[in-house]
PyMOL Python script that loads the backbone (N, CA, C, O; Angstrom):
from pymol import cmd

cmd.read_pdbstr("""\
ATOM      1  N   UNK A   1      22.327  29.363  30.892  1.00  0.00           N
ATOM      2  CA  UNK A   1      21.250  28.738  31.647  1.00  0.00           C
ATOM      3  C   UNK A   1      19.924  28.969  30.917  1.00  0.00           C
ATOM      4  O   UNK A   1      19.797  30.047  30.337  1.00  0.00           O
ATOM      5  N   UNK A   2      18.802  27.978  30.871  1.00  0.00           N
ATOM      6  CA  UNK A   2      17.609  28.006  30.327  1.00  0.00           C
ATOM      7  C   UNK A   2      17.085  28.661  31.279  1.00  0.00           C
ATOM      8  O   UNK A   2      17.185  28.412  32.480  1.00  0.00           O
ATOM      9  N   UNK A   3      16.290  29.849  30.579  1.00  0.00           N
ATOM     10  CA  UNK A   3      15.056  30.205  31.510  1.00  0.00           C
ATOM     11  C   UNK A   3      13.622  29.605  31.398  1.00  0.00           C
ATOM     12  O   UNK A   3      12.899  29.476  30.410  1.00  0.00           O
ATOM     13  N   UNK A   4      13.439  29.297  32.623  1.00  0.00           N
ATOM     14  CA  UNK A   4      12.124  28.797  33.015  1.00  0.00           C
ATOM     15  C   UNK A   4      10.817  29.617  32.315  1.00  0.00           C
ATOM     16  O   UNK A   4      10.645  30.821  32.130  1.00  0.00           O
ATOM     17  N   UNK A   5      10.110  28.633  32.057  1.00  0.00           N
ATOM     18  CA  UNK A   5       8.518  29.383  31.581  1.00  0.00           C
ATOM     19  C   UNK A   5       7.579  29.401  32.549  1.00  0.00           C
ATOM     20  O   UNK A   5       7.114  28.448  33.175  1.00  0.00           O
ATOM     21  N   UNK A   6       7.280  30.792  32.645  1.00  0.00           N
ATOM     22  CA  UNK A   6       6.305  31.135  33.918  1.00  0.00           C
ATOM     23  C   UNK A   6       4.875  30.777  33.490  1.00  0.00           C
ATOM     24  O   UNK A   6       4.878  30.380  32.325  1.00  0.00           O
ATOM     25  N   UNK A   7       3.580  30.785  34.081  1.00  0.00           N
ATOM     26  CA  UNK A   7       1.978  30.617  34.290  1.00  0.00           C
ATOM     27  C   UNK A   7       1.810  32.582  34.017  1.00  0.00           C
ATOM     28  O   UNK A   7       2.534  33.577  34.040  1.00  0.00           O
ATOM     29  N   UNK A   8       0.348  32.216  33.771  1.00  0.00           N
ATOM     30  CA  UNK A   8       0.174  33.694  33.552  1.00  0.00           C
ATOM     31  C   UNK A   8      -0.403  34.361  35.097  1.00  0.00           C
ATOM     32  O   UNK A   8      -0.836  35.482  35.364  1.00  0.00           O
ATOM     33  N   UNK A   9      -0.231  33.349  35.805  1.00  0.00           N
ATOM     34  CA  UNK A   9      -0.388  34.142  37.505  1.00  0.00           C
ATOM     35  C   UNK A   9       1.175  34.234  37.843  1.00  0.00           C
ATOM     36  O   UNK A   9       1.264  34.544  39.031  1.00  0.00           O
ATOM     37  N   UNK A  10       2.278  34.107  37.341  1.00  0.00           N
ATOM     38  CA  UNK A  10       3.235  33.949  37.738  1.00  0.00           C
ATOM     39  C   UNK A  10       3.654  35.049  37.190  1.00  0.00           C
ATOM     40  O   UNK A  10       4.483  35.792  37.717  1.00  0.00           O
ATOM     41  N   UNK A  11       3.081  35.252  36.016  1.00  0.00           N
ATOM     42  CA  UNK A  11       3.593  36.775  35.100  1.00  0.00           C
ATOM     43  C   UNK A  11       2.940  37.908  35.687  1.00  0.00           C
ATOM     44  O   UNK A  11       3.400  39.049  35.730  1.00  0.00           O
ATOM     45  N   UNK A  12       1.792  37.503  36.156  1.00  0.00           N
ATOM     46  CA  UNK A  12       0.672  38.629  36.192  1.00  0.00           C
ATOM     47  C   UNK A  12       1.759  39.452  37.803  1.00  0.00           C
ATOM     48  O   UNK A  12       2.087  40.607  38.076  1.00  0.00           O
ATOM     49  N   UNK A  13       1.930  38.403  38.331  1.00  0.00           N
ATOM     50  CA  UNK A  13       2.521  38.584  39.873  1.00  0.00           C
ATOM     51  C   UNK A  13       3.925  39.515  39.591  1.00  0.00           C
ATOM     52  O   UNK A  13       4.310  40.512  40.202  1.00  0.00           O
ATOM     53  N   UNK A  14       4.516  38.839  38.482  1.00  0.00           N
ATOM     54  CA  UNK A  14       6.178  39.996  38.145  1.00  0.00           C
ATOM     55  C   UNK A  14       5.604  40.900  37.852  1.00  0.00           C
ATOM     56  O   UNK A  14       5.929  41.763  38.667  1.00  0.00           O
ATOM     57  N   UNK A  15       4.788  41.371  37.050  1.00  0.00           N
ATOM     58  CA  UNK A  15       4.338  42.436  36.625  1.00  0.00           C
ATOM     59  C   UNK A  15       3.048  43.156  37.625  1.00  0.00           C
ATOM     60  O   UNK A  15       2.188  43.990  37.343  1.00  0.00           O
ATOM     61  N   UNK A  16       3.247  42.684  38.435  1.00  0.00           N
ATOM     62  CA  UNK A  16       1.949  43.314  39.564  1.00  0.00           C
ATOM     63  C   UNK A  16       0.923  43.989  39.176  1.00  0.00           C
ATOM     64  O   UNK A  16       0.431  45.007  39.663  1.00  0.00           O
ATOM     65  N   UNK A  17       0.544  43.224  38.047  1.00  0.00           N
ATOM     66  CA  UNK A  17      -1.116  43.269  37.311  1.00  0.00           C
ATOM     67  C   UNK A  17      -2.037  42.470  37.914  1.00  0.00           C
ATOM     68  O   UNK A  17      -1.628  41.837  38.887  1.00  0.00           O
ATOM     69  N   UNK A  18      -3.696  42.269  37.444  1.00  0.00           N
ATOM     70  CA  UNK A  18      -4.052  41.171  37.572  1.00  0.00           C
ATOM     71  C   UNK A  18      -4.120  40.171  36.545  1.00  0.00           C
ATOM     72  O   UNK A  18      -4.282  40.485  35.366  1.00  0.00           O
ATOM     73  N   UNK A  19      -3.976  38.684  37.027  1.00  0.00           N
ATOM     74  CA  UNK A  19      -4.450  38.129  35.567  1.00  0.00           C
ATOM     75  C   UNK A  19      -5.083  38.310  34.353  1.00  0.00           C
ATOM     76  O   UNK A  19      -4.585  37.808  33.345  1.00  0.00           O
ATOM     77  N   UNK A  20      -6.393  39.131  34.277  1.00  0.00           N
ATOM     78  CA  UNK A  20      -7.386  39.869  33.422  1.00  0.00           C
ATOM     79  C   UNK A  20      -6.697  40.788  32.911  1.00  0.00           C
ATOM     80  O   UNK A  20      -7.063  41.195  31.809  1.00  0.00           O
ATOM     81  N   UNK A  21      -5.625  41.331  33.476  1.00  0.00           N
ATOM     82  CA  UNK A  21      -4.754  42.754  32.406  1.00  0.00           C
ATOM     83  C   UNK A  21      -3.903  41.888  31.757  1.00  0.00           C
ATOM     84  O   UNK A  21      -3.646  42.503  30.723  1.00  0.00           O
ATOM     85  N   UNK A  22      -3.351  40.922  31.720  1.00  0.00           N
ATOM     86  CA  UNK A  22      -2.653  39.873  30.858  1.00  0.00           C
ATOM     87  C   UNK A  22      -3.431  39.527  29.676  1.00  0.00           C
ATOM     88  O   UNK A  22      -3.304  39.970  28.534  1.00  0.00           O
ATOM     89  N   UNK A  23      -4.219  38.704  30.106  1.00  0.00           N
ATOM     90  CA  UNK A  23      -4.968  38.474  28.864  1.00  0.00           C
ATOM     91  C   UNK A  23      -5.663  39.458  28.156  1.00  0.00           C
ATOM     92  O   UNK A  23      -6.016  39.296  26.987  1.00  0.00           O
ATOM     93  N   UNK A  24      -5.838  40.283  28.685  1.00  0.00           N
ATOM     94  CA  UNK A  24      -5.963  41.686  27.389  1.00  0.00           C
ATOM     95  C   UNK A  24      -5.157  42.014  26.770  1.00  0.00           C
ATOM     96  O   UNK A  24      -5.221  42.277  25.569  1.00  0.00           O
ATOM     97  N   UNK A  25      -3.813  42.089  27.783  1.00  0.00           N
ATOM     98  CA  UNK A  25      -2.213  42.626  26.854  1.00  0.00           C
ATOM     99  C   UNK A  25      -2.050  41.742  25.721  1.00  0.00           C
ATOM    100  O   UNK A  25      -1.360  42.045  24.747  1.00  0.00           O
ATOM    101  N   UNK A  26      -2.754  40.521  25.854  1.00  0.00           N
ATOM    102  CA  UNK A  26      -2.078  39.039  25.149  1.00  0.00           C
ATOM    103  C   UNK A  26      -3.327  39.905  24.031  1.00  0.00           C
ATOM    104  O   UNK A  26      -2.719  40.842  23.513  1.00  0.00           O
ATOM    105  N   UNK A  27      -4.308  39.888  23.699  1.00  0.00           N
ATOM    106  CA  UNK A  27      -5.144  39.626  22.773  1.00  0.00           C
ATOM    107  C   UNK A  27      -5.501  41.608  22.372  1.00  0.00           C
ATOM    108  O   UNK A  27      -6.416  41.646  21.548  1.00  0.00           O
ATOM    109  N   UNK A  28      -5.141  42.688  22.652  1.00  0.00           N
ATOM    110  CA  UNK A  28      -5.318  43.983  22.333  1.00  0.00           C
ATOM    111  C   UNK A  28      -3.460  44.502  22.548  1.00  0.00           C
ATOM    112  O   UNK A  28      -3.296  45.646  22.126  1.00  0.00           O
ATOM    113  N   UNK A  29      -2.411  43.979  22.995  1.00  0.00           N
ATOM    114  CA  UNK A  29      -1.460  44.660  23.116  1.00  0.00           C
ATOM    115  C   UNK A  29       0.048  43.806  22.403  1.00  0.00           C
ATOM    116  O   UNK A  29       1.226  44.161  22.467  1.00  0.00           O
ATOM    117  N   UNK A  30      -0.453  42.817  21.866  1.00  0.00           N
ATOM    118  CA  UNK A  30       0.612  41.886  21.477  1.00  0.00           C
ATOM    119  C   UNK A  30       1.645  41.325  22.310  1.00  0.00           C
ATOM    120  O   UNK A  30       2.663  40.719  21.975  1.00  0.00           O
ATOM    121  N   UNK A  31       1.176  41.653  23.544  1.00  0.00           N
ATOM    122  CA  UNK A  31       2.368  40.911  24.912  1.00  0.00           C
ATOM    123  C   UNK A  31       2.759  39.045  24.539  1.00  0.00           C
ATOM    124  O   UNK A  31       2.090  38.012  24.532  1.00  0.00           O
ATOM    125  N   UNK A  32       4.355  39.438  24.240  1.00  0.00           N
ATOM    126  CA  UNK A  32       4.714  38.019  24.066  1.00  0.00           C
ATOM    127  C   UNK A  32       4.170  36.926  24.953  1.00  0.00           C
ATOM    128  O   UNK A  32       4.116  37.012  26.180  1.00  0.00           O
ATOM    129  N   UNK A  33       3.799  35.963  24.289  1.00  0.00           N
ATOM    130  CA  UNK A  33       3.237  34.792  25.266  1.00  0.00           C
ATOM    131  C   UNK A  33       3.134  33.771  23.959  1.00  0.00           C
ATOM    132  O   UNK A  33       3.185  34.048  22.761  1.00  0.00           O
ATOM    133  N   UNK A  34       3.000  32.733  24.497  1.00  0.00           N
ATOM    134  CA  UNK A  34       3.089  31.339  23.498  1.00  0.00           C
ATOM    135  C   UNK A  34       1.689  30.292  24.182  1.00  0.00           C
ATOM    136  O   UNK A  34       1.102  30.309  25.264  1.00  0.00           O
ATOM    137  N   UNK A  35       1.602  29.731  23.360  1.00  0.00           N
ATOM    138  CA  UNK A  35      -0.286  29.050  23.833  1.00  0.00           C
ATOM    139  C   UNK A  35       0.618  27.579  23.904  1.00  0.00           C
ATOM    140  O   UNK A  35       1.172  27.128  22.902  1.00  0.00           O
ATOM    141  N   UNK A  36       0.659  27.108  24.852  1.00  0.00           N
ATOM    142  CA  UNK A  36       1.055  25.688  25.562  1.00  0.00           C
ATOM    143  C   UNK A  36      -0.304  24.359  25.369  1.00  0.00           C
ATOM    144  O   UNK A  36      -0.696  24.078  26.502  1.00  0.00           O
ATOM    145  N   UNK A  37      -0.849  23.767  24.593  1.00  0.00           N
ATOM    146  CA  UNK A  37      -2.511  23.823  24.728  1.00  0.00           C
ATOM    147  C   UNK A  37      -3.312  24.454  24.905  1.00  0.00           C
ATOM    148  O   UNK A  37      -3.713  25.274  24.079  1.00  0.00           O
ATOM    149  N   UNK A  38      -3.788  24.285  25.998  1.00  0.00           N
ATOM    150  CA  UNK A  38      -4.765  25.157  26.275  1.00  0.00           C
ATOM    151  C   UNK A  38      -4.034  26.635  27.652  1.00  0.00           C
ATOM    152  O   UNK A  38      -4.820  27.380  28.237  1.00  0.00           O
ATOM    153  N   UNK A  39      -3.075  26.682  27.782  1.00  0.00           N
ATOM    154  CA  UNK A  39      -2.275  27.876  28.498  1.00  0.00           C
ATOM    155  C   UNK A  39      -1.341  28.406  28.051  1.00  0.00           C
ATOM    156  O   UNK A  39      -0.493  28.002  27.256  1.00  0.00           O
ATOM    157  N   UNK A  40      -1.509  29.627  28.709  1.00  0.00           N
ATOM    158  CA  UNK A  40      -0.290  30.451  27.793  1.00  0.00           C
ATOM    159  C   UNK A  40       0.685  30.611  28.904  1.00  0.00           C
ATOM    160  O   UNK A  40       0.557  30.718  30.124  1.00  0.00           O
ATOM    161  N   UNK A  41       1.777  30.593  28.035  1.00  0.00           N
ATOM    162  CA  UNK A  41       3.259  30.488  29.176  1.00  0.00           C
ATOM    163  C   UNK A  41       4.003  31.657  28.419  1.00  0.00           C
ATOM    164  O   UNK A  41       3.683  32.100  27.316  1.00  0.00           O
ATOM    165  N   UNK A  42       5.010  32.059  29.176  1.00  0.00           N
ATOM    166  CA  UNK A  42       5.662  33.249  29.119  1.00  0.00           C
ATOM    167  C   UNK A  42       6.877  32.913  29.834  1.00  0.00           C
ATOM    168  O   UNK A  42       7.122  32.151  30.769  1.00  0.00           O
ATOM    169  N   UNK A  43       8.011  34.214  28.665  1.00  0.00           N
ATOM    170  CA  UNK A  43       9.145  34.291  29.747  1.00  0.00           C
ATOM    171  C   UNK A  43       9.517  35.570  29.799  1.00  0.00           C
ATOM    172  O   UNK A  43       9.613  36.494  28.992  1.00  0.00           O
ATOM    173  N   UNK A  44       9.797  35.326  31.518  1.00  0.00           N
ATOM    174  CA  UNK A  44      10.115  36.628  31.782  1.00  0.00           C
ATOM    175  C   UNK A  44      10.782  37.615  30.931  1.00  0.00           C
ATOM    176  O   UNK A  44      10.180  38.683  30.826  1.00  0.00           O
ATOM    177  N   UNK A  45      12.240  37.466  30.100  1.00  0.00           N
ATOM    178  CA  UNK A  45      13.142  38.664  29.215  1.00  0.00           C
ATOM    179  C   UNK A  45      11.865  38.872  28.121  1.00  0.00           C
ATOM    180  O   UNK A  45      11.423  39.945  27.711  1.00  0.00           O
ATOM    181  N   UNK A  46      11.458  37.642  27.813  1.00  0.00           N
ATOM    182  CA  UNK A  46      10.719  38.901  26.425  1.00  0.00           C
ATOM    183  C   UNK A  46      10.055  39.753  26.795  1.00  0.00           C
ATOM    184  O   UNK A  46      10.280  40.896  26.397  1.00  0.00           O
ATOM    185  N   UNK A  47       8.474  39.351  28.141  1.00  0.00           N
ATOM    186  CA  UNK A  47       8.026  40.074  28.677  1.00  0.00           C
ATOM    187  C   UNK A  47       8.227  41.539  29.136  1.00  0.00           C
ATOM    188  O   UNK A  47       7.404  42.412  28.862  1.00  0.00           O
ATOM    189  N   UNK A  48       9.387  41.778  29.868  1.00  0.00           N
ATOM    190  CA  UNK A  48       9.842  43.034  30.490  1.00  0.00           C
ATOM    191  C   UNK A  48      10.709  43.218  29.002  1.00  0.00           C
ATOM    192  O   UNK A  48      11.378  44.021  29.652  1.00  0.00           O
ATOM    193  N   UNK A  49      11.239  43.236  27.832  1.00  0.00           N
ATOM    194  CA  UNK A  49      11.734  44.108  27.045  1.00  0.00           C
ATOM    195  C   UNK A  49      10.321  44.312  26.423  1.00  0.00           C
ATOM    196  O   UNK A  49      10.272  45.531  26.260  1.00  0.00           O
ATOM    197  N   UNK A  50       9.789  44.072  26.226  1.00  0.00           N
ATOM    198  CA  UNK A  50       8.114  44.406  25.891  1.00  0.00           C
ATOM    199  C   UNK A  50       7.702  45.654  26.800  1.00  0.00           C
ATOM    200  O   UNK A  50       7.448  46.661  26.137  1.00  0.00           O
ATOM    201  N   UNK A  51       7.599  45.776  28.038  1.00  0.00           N
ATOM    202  CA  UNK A  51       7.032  45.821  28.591  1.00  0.00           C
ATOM    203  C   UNK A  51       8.426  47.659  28.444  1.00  0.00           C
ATOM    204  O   UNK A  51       7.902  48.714  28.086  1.00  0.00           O
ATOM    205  N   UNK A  52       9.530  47.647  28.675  1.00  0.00           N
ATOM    206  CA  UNK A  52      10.775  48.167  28.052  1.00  0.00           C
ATOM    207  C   UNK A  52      10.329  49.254  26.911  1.00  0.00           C
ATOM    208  O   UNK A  52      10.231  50.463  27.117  1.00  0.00           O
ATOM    209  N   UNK A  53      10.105  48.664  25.807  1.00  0.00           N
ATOM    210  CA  UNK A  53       9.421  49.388  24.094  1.00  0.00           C
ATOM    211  C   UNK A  53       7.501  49.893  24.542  1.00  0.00           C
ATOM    212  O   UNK A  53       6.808  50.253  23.591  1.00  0.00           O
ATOM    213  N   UNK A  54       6.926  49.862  25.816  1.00  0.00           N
ATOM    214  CA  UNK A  54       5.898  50.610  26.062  1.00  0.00           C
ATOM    215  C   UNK A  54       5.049  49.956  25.777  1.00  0.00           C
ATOM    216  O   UNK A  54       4.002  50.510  26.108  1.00  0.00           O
ATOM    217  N   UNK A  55       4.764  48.383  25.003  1.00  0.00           N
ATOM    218  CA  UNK A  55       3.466  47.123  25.174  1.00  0.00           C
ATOM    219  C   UNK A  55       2.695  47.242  25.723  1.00  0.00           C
ATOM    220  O   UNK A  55       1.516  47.100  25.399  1.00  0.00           O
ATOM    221  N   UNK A  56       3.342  47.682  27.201  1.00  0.00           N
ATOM    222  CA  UNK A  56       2.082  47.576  28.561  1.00  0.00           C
ATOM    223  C   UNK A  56       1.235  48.914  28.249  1.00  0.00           C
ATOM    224  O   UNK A  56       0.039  48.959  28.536  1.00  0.00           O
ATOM    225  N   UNK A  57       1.980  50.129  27.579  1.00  0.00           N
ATOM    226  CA  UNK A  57       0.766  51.623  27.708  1.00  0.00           C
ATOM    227  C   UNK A  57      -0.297  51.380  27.035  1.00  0.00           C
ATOM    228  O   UNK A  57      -0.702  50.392  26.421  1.00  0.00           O
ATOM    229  N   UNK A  58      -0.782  52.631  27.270  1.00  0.00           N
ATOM    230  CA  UNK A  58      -2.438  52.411  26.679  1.00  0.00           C
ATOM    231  C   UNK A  58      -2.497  53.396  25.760  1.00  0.00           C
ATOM    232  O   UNK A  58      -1.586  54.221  25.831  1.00  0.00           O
ATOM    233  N   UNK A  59      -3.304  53.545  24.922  1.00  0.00           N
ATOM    234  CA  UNK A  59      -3.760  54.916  23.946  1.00  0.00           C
ATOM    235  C   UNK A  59      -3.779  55.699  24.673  1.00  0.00           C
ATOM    236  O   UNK A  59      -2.952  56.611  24.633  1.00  0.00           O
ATOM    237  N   UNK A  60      -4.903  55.614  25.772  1.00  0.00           N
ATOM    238  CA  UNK A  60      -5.136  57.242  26.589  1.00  0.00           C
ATOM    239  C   UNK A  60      -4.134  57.375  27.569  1.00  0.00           C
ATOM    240  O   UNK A  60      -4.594  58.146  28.411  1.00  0.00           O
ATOM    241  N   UNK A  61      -2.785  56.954  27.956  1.00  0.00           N
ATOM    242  CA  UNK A  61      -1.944  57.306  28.527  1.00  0.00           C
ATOM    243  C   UNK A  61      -0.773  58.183  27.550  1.00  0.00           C
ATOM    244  O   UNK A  61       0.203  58.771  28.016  1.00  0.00           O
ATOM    245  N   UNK A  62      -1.102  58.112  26.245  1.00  0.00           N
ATOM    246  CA  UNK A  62      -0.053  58.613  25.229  1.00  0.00           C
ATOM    247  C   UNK A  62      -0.394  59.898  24.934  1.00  0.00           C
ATOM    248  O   UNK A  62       0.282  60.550  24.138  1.00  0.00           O
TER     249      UNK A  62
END
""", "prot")
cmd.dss("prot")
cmd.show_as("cartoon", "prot")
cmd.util.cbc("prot")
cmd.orient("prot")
């Protein structure tokens, strides 16, 4: 089965961030995402194995 490509309120929501912590992950954390025009879409498996290998931490949490 194809998985669907989520909105980044749709990601932000799986990941119970806000939108604004996305687009930081996207542009300071390398969080998979793909630029659709002008939006970035995401899918969920890459996301959470990202998120899996520690993407989402921060420096000062290490």
């Amino acid at each position: 089965m194809v998985e669907s490509w989520m909105s980044a309120d749709e990601i932000a929501a799986h990941l119970g961030v806000s939108k604004d912590t996305v687009y930081a992950w996207i542009s300071a954390q390398q969080m998979p995402a793909h630029k659709v025009g002008r939006l970035w879409k995401f899918q969920a498996s890459e996301v959470d194995e990202w998120v899996r290998r520690g993407g989402a931490s921060t420096q000062e949490n290490e």
